[in-house]
C-alpha positions in Angstrom: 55.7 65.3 36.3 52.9 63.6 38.4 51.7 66.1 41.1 51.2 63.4 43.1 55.0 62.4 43.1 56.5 63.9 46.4 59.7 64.6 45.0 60.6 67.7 46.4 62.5 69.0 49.8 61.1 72.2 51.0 64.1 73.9 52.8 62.9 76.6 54.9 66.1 78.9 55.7 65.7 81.7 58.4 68.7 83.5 58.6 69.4 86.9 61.1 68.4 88.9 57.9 67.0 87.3 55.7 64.4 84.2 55.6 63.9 82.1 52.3 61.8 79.0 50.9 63.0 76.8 48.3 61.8 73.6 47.0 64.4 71.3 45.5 63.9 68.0 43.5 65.7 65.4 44.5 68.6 66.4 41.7 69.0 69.4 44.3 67.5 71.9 41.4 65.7 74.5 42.9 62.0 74.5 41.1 60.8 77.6 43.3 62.4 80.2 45.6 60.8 83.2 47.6 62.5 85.1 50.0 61.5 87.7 52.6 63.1 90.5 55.1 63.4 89.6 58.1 63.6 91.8 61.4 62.4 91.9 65.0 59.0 92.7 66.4 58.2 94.3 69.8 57.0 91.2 71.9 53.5 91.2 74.2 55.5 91.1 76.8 57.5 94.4 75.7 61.1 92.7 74.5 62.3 92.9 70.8 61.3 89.2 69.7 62.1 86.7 66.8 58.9 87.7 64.2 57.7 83.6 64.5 54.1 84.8 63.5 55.2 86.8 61.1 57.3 84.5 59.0 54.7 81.3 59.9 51.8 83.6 58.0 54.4 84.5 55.0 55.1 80.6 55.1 51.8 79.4 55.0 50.6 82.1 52.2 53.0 81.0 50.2 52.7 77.1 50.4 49.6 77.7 50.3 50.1 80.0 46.5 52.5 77.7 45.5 52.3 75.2 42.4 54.3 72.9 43.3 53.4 72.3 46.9 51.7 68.9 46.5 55.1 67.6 45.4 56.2 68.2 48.7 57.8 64.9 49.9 60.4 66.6 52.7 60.8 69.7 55.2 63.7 70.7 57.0 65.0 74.0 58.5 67.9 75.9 59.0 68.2 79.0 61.6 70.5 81.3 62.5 71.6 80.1 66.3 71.5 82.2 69.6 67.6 81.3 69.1 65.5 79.3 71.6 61.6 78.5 71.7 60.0 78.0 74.9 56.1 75.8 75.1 53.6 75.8 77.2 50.0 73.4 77.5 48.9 75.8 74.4 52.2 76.8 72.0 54.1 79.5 72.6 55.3 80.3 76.0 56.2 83.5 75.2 57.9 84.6 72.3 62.1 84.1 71.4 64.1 87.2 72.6 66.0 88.5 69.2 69.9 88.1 70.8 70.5 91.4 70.3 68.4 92.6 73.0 70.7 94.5 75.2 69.2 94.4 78.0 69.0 90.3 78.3 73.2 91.3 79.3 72.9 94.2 81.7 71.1 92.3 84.7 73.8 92.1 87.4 72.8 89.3 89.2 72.7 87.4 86.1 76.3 88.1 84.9 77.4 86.5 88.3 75.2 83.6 88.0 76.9 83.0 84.9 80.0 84.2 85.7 80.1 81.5 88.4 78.3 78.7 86.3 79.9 78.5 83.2 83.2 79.0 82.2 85.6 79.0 78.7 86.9 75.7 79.9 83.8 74.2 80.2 81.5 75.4 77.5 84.3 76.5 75.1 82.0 79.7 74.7 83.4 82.9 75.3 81.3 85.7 77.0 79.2 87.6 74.0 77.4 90.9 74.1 73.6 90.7 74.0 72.1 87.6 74.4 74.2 85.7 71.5 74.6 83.1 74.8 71.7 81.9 74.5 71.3 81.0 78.1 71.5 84.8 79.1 68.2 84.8 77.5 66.7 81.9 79.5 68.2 83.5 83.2 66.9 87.1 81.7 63.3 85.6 81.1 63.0 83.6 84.6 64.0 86.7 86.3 62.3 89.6 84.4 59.1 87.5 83.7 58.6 84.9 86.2 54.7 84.1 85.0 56.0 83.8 81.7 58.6 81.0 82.7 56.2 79.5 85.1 54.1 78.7 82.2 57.0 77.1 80.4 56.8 73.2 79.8 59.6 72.6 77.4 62.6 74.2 75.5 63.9 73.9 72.0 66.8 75.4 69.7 64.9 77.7 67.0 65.0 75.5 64.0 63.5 72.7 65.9 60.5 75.0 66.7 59.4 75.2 63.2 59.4 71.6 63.3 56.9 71.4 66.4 55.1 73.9 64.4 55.1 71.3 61.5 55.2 68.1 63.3 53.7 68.4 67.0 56.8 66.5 67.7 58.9 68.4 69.5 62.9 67.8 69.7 66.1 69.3 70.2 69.7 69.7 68.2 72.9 69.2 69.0 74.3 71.9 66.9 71.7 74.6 67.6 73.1 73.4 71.5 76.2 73.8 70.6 76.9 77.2 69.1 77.8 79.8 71.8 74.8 79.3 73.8 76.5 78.2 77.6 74.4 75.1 77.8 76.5 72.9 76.3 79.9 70.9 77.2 81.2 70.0 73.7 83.8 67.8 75.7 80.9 65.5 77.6 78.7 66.0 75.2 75.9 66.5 77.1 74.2 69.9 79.2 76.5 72.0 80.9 76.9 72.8 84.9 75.1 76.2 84.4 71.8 74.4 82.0 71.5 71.7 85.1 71.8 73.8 87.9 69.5 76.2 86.8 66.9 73.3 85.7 66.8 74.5 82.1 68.4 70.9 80.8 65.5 69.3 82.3 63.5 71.5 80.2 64.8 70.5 76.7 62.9 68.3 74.3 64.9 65.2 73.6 67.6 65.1 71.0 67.6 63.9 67.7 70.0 63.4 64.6 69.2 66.8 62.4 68.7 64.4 59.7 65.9 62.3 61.4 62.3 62.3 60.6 59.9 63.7 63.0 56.9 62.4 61.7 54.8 64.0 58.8 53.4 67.4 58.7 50.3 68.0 60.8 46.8 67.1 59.4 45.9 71.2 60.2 49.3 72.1 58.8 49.2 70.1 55.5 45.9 71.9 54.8 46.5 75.6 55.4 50.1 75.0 53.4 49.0 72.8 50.3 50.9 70.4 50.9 50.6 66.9 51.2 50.0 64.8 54.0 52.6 62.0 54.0 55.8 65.0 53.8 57.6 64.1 56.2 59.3 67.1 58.4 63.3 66.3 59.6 64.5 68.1 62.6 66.3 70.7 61.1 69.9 72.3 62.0 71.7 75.3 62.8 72.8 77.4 59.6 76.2 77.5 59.7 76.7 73.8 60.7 74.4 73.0 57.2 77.0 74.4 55.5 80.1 72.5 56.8 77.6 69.1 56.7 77.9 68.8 53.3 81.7 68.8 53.8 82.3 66.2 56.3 81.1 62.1 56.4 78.2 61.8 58.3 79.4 58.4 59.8 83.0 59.3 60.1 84.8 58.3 63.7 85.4 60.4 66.3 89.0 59.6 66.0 89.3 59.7 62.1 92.0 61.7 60.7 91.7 65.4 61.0 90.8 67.7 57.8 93.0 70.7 57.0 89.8 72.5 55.9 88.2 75.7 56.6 85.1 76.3 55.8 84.4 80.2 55.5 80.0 80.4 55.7 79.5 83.9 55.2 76.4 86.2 55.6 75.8 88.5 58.7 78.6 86.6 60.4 81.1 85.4 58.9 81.8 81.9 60.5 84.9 80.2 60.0 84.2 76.5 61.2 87.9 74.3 61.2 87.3 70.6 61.6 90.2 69.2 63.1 91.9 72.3 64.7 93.1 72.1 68.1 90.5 73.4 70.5 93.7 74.3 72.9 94.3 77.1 70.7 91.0 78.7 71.2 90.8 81.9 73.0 87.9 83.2 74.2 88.9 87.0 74.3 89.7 86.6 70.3 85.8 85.4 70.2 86.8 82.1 69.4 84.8 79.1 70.3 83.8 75.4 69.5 80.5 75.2 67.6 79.3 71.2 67.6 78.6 69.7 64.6 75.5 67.7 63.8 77.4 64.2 64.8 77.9 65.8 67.6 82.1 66.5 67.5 84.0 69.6 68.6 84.5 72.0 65.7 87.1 75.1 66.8 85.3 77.8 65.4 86.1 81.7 64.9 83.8 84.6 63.3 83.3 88.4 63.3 80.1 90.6 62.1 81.4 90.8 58.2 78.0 91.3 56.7 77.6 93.9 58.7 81.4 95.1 58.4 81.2 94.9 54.9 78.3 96.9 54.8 79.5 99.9 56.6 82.5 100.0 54.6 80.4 100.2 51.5 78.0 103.1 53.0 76.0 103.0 50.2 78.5 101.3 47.2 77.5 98.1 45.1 79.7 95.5 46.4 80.5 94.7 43.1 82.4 98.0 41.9 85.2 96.4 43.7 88.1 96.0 40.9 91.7 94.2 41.5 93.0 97.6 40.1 92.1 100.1 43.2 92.8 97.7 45.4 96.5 98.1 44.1 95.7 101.9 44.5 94.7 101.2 48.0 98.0 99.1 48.7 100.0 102.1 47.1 98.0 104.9 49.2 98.2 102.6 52.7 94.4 103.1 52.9 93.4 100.5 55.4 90.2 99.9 57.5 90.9 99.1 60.8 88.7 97.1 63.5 85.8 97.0 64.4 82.4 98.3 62.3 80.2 96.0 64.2 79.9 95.8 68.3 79.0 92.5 68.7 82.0 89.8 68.3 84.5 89.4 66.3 88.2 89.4 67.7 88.3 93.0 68.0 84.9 93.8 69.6 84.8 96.7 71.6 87.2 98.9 69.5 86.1 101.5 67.3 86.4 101.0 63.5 88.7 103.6 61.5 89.5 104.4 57.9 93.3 105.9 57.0 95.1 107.1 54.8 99.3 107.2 55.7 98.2 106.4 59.0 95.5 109.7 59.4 92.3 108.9 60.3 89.8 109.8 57.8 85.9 110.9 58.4 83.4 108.2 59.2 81.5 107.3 57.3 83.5 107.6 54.6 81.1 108.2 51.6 82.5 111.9 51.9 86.0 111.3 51.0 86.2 107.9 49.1 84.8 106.7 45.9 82.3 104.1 45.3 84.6 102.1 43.7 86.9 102.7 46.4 84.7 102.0 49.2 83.8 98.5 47.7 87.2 97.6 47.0 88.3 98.6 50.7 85.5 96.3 52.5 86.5 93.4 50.3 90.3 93.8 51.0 88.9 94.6 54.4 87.2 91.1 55.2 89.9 89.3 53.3 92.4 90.3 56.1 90.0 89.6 58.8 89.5 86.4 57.5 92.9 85.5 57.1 93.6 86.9 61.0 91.6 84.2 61.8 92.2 81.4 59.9 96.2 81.8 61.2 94.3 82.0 65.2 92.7 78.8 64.4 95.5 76.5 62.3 98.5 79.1 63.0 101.1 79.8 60.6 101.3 76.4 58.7 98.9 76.3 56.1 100.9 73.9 53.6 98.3 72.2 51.4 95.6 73.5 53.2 91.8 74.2 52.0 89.7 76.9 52.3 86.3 77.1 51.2 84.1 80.4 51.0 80.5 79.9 51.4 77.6 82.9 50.8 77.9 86.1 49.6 81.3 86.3 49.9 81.8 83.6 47.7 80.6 86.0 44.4 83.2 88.8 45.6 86.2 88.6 43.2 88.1 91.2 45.1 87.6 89.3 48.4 88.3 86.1 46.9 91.6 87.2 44.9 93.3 89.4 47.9 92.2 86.3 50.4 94.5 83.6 48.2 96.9 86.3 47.8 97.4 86.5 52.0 97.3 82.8 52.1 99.8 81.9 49.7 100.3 78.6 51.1 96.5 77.4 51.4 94.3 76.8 48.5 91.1 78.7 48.3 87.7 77.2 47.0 84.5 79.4 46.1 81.5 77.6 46.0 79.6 78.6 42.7 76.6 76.7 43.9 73.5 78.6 42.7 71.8 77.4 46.4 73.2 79.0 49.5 75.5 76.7 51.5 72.8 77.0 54.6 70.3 75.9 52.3 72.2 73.0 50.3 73.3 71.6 53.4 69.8 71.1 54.9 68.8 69.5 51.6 72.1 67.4 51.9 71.0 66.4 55.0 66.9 65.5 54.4 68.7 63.1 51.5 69.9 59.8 52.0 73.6 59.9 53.6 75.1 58.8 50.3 73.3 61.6 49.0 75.6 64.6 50.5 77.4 66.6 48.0 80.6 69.3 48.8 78.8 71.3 45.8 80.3 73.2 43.4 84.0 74.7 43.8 85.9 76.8 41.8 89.3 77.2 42.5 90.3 80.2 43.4 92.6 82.2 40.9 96.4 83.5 42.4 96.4 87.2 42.3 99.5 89.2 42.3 99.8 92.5 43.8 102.8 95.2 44.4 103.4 95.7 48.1 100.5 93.2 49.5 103.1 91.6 52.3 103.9 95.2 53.2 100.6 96.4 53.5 99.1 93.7 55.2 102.2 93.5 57.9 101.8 97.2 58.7 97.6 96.6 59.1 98.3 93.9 61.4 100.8 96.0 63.5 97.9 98.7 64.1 95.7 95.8 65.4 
């Protein structure tokens, strides 16, 4: 291949977790991957903050190591959401709060402002802990640091950011906007009350398609990366809304037909995205909201913390000692995990998670008292009824010829997969068995021509059958 041939996409993917590079050719085969932990740092200014110099030195080291750089004909991004970056004359402003920053929520005066600025009915947002409303973090910074916002010239959503950093250009996205953040009226399509009144709106760069070209990497950039100068750098999108791009028409009408799809993106969060769902069934106390996807229409979404669920529930366990076979034992014990492992969203935020057997609680964690095997097959049973809570919020009970696709981790988890058909006997289930993560494909999906999109790889989803599974999961739900 001639080095010379810019026929890659370098996806940069910066999830909550974990951040990852991969170049693709323009088959969508990955020719290089590298993938790094990611986790906040303590700001100058004293908050927990997104680790942006961190992971731009980790990006540039390993451009700038890598083989194939010079191939380099595209870059795009995808970021978790609840992420904005503020510029001054220089760069940085100051650096993005990480949305789990407690204290951006406990600023009285704040809460009313937004109390009184931004409602459900608006914004379609419900109220989140933290600073997962990204605005919270906006109102906590012009209040807490004033010099620091003073100095502010312009906002942008996170993954836009590292297209400044790549570009100069600097834009904004309407599905970074639109996911939870209270700055954005999915039914207008345009800033909400609360972003105008409080000036932030006017602070935004302008918006662009996440698809569009920016320009081409930075003269400066394009030398400390290796690559070349004529990539050209795309706007980037919001993670979870990559993933349901590559399952919807770019160009399709606002008032096309609805799908009877939901697309399950999981990771940290486990998103569950429902194109064509009514958004009068959304409830913001179940932690239900509409994300906006990157044509900009209304998408009823609902999620809780599974990663992070899941991973309590294991305490320790490979998620892959899982078996259909202790699951049955599970069923025939009534061993059941309960809501919630994780504090921030989800339906049943708040609550305090809790294992039992017969309906006595057992210890917590439960590494004490439950196998390996056990534990793993209880967090994948465990996530398969959460998920299925909430695909019944978003479409209720009719689910006649309806499809689900699983995206991420999830996706490789038998158990999961199997007990999820099972509890949705009349839907039909989809694992993607794409070797690239859905965040990822998607952003290559969309740096491609339109006609290039691709719904990936699905495997159907085997029906499982299991003794007492009806039973079990009625008595789980009554104990919600």
């Amino acid at each position: 291949m001639d080095a010379t041939a810019a026929d890659l996409t370098l996806v940069i993917d910066i999830g909550k977790s974990n951040a990852k590079l991969l170049l693709l050719d323009k088959q969508g085969t990955v020719v290089e991957r590298h993938s790094r932990a990611n986790a906040s740092v303590q700001s100058v200014l004293g908050y927990p903050a997104l680790d942006v110099h961190g992971l731009a030195q980790w990006m540039q080291q390993t451009m700038a190591a890598s083989p194939h750089a010079q191939r380099c004909g595209h870059v795009i991004t995808s970021t978790h959401g609840a992420a904005l970056v503020a510029l001054d004359d220089k760069g940085l402003a100051w650096e993005p709060l990480d949305y789990e920053y407690e204290a951006v929520a406990q600023d009285s005066a704040l809460q009313q402002a937004f109390a009184d600025g931004s409602t459900f009915a608006e914004t379609l947002s419900p109220e989140l802990p933290a600073g997962l409303n990204a605005a919270r973090q906006l109102g906590w910074m012009q209040n807490n640091h004033p010099e620091a916002w003073q100095r502010t010239r312009c906002l942008m959503p996170y993954a836009q950011y590292w297209a400044w950093l790549l570009s100069g250009v600097a834009c904004s996205e309407v599905s970074s906007l639109g996911c939870h953040t209270h700055l954005w009226n999915p039914n207008t399509a345009s800033y909400s009350r609360l972003a105008q009144e409080r000036g932030w709106a006017a602070l935004f760069a302008p918006l662009r398609k996440a698809w569009e070209v920016v320009g081409p990497v930075r003269a400066e950039v394009a030398q400390q990366w290796g690559l070349p100068a004529r990539a050209q750098v795309h706007v980037g999108v919001h993670d979870s809304n990559a993933c349901l791009a590559r399952y919807l028409p770019r160009t399709a009408a606002a008032d096309a037909a609805p799908q009877s799809l939901t697309l399950v993106s999981s990771g940290t969060w486990t998103v569950l995205m429902a194109p064509g769902a009514s958004a009068h069934d959304l409830t913001a106390e179940k932690d239900m909201l509409a994300n906006v996807d990157v044509t900009g229409r209304m998408t009823p979404t609902a999620r809780f913390m599974g990663g992070r669920e899941f991973g309590v529930l294991l305490d320790g366990a490979s998620p892959d000692a899982a078996s259909w076979e202790v699951v049955q034992s599970l069923i025939d014990e009534q061993l059941m995990a309960l809501p919630a492992f994780a504090a921030q969203g989800g339906p049943f935020a708040g609550r305090a998670g809790s294992v039992v057997r017969h309906a006595q609680a057992l210890p917590m964690p439960t590494g004490t008292v439950l196998t390996e095997v056990q534990r793993a097959a209880l967090a994948a049973l465990y996530c398969a009824q959460m998920t299925c809570w909430l695909i019944h919020a978003l479409w209720g009970t009719n689910l006649s010829a309806h499809r689900v696709v699983v995206e991420g981790p999830l996706a490789h988890n038998a158990v999961y997969l199997a007990a999820l058909q099972a509890l949705l006997p009349g839907a039909n289930c989809f694992a993607s068995v794409d070797t690239v993560e859905g965040t990822a494909r998607g952003a290559w999906c969309l740096a491609q021509d339109a006609d290039a999109a691709q719904s990936g790889l699905l495997e159907p989803v085997s029906v499982a059958h299991v003794r007492g599974l009806d039973t079990y999961h009625g008595n789980w739900l009554a104990r919600l």
